[in-house]
C-alpha positions in Angstrom: -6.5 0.3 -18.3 -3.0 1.9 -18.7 0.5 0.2 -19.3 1.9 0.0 -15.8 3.3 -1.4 -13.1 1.5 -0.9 -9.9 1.9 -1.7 -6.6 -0.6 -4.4 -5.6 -1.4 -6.8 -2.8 1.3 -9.2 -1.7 4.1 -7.0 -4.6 3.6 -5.3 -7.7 1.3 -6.2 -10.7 1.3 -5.2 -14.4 -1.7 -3.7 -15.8 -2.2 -3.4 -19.6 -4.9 -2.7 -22.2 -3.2 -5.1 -24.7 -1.5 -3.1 -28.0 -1.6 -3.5 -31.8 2.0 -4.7 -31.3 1.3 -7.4 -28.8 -1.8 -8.7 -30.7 -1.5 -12.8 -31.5 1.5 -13.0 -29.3 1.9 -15.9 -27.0 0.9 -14.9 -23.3 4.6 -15.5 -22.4 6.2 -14.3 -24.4 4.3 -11.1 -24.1 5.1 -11.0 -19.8 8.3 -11.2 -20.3 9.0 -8.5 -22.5 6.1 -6.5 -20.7 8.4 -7.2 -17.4 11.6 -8.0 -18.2 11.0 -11.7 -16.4 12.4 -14.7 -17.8 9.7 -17.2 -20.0 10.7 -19.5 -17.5 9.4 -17.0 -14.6 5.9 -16.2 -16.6 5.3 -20.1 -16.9 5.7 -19.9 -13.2 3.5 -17.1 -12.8 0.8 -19.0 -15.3 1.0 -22.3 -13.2 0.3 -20.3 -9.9 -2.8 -19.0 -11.3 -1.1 -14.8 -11.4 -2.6 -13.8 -14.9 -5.8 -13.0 -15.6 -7.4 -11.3 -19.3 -10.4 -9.9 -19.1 -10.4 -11.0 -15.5 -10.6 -14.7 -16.8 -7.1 -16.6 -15.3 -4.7 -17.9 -17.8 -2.6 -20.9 -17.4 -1.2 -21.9 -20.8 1.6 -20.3 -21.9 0.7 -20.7 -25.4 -2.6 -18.2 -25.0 -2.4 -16.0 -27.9 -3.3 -12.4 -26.7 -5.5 -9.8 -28.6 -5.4 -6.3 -28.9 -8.0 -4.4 -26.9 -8.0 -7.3 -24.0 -7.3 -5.8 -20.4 -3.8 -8.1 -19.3 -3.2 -8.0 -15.2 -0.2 -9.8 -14.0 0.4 -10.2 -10.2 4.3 -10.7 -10.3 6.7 -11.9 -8.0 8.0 -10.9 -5.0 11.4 -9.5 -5.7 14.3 -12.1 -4.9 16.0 -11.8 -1.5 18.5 -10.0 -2.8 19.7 -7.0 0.0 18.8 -3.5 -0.1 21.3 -1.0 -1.4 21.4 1.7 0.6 20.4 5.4 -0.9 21.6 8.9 -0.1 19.2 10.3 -2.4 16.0 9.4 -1.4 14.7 11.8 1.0 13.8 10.7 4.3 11.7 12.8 6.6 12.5 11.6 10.0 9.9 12.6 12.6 11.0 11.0 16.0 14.9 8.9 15.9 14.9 7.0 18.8 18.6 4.1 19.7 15.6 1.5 18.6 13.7 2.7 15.7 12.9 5.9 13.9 9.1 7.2 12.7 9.0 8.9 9.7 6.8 10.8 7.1 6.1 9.1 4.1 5.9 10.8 1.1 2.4 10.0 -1.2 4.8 8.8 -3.6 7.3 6.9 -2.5 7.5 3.1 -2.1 8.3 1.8 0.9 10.7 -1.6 0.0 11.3 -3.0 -2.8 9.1 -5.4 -5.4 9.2 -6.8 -8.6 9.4 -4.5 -11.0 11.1 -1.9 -8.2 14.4 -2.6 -6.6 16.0 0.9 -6.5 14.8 4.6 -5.3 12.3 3.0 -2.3 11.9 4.8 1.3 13.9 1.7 2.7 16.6 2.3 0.9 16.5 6.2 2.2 16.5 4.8 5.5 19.5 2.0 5.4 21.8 5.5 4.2 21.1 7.0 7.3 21.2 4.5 9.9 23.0 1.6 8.3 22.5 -0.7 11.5 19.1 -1.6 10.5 20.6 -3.7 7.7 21.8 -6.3 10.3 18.3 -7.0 10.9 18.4 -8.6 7.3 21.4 -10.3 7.6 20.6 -12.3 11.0 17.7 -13.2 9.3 15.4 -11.3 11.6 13.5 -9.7 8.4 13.1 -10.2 4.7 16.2 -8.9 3.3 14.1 -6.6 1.2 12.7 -5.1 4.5 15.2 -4.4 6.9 13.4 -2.9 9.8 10.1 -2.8 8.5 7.5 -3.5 10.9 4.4 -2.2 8.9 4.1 -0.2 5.2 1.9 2.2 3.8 0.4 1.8 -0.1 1.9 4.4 -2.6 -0.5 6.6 -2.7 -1.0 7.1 0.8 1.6 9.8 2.8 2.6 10.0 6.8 3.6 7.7 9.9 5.5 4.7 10.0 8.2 3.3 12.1 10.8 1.3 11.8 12.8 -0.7 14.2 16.4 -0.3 14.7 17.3 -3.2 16.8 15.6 -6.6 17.3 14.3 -6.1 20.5 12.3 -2.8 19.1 11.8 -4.7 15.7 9.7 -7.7 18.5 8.6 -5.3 21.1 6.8 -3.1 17.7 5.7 -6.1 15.6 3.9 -8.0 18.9 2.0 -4.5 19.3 1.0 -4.5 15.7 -0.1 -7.9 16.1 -1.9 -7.2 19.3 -3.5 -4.5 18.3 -2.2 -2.2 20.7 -0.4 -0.3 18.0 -2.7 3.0 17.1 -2.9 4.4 13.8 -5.3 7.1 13.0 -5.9 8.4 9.1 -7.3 11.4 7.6 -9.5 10.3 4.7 -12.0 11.8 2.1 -14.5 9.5 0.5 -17.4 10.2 -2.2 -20.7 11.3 -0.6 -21.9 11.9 2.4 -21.6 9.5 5.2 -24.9 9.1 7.2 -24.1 8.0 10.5 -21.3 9.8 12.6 -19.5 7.1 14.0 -19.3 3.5 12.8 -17.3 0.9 12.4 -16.9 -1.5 9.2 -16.0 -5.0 10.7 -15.9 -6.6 7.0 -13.0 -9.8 6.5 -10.5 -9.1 3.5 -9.1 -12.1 1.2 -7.3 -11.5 -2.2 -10.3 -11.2 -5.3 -10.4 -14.4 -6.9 -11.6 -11.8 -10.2 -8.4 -9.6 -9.7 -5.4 -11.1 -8.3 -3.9 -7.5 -8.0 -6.9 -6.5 -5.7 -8.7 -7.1 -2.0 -12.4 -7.7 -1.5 -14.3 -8.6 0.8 -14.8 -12.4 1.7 -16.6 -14.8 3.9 -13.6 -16.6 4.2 -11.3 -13.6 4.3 -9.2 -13.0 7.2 -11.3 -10.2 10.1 -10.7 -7.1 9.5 -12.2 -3.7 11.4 -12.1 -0.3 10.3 -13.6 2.4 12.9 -14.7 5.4 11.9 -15.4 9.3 12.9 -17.4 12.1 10.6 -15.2 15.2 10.6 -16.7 17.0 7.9 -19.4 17.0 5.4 -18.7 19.1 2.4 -21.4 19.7 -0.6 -18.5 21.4 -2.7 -17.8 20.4 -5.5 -19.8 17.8 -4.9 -21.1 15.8 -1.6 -17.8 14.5 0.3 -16.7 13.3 3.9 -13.6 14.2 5.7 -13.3 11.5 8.0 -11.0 10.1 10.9 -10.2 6.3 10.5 -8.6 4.1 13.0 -7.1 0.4 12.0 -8.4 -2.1 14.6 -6.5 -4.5 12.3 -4.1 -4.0 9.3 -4.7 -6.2 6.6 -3.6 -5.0 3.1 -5.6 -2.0 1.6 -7.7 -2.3 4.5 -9.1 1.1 4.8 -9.7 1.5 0.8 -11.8 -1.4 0.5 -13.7 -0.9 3.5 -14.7 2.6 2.6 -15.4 1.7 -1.0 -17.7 -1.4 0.3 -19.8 1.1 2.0 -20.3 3.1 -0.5 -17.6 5.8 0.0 -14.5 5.0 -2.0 -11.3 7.2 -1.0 -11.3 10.4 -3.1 -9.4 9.5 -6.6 -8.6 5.8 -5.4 -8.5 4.6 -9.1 -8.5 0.9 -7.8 -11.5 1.4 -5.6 -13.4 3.9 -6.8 -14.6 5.3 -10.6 -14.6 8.8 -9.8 -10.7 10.7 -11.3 -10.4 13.9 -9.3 -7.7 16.0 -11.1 -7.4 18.3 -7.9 -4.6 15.4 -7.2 -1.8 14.0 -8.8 -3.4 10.2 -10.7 -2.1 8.0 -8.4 -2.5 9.9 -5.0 -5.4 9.7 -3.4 -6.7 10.9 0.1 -5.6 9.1 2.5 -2.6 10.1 5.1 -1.6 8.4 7.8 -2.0 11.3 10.8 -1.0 9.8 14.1 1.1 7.1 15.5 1.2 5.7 18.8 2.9 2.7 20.4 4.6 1.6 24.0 8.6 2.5 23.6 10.7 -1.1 23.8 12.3 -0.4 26.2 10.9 1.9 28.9 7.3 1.4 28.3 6.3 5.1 27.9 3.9 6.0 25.1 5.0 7.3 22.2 3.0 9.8 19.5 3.5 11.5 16.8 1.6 13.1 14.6 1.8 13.9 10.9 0.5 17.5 9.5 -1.5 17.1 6.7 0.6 17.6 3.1 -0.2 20.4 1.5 -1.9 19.1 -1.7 -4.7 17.3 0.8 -4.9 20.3 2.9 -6.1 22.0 -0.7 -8.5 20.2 -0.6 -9.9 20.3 2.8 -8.5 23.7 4.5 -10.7 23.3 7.7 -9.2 19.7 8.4 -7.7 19.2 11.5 -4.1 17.6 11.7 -5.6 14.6 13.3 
């Protein structure tokens, strides 16, 4: 496991194969030079049950560390602090409508901010274009660290996602979301062959009580459907899947874990999968987010858009159609 921050469910986690220069150190005081967090904020973090070694959870603070043990941290959400806005993040803007824009994500950009990450996210790209949004924040219609945001995509994953610009678009775009009327198509590759062409993996999702950082699948989870389409089976260089994925729901990661309970984790998804496929950049993995399509807020109409595929997927898959 590598020293990192990574973007996990519900913020950001830190993920560490413990050093030589760690080894013996109390648990807290090793998070908060490991984070930059206050001892006061890792006791917090302890209390709550966020810190696991060697996926056992830790809740003194005076836990003496060793070298060699695997250290993950969910941290905590980032305070509510506003967005700066940020001419230099680039923003590819597909459709700009008075309510809300829809825009390409890049694989690795962020989309708001976490702990761990307050500067250099796609939001903050956003808020130095269309600076309205920010009032969104400030009448307390969202988080103040997600102006606008009515659904994200994991780093990682590239294409479509809208945000509002007013608060009638922000309610009109969150009810569909919630209703399920919202559609959002993928492109994804998995590991070996998918048997049946169409399916759909109706599995409900809950945090891992193993890995805080992680989803899994759980009895007690909240529903979650994932349905699927075989594009393309490929024996080279070795048995894949191309494969069109639509979210009946959204929860968090929904589409990784779903995949990877079935046996066909997302090509180089690290957190789901084993496999490392050095075709792609380490934390990018195949996943992209082709097609968008909602009722405008105002007039009704439908709305689409669609999202080529980026060129380091296409690569990979040259037949693969856009959507």
């Amino acid at each position: 496991m590598s020293d990192e921050l990574v973007e996990s469910v519900g913020g950001e986690s830190l993920e560490v194969t413990v050093p030589a220069t760690l080894n013996g150190m109390r648990i807290d005081r090793a998070l908060s030079m490991l984070t930059g967090l206050s001892r006061s904020e890792a006791q917090a973090m302890l209390d709550e049950g966020r810190v696991h070694v060697d996926s056992k959870v830790i809740t003194k603070a005076s836990f003496h560390i060793e070298e060699g043990q695997a250290l993950v941290a969910l941290l905590p959400e980032a305070d509510d602090g506003f967005v700066t806005p940020d001419h230099d993040v680039p923003v590819d803007v597909i459709f700009e409508d008075p309510g809300f824009v829809v825009i390409n994500k890049r694989a690795d950009q962020v989309v708001h901010p976490g702990a761990g990450r307050s500067e250099g996210t796609l939001i903050a790209g956003v808020l130095a274009r269309y600076p309205e949004i920010a009032q969104l924040s400030i009448d307390g219609v969202c988080e103040a660290r997600r102006p606008g945001v009515v659904h994200r995509l994991d780093k990682g994953t590239s294409g479509l996602l809208v945000v509002a610009r007013t608060v009638d678009a922000f309610d009109s775009l969150s009810d569909q979301l919630a209703d399920r009327t919202m559609g959002r198509t993928y492109l994804g590759l998995v590991e070996g062959h998918v048997v049946e062409t169409f399916g759909v993996v109706d599995a409900p999702l809950g945090r891992s009580t193993r890995t805080p950082t992680m989803m899994t699948v759980r009895s007690d989870g909240r529903p979650a459907r994932t349905g699927y389409e075989v594009i393309q089976r490929l024996e080279k260089p070795r048995p894949q899947t191309l494969m069109r994925l639509r979210l009946e729901t959204g929860r968090t990661h929904q589409i990784r874990v779903h995949l990877a309970t079935i046996g066909h984790p997302v090509v180089n998804d690290a957190r789901y999968g084993q496999r490392r496929d050095k075709r792609l950049e380490q934390d990018r993995f195949y996943l992209h987010s082709a097609s968008l399509t909602f009722l405008h807020p105002t007039t009704g109409e439908t709305v689409s858009n669609l999202a080529p595929l980026p060129e380091d997927l296409r690569a990979l898959t040259p037949d693969a159609p856009d959507c």
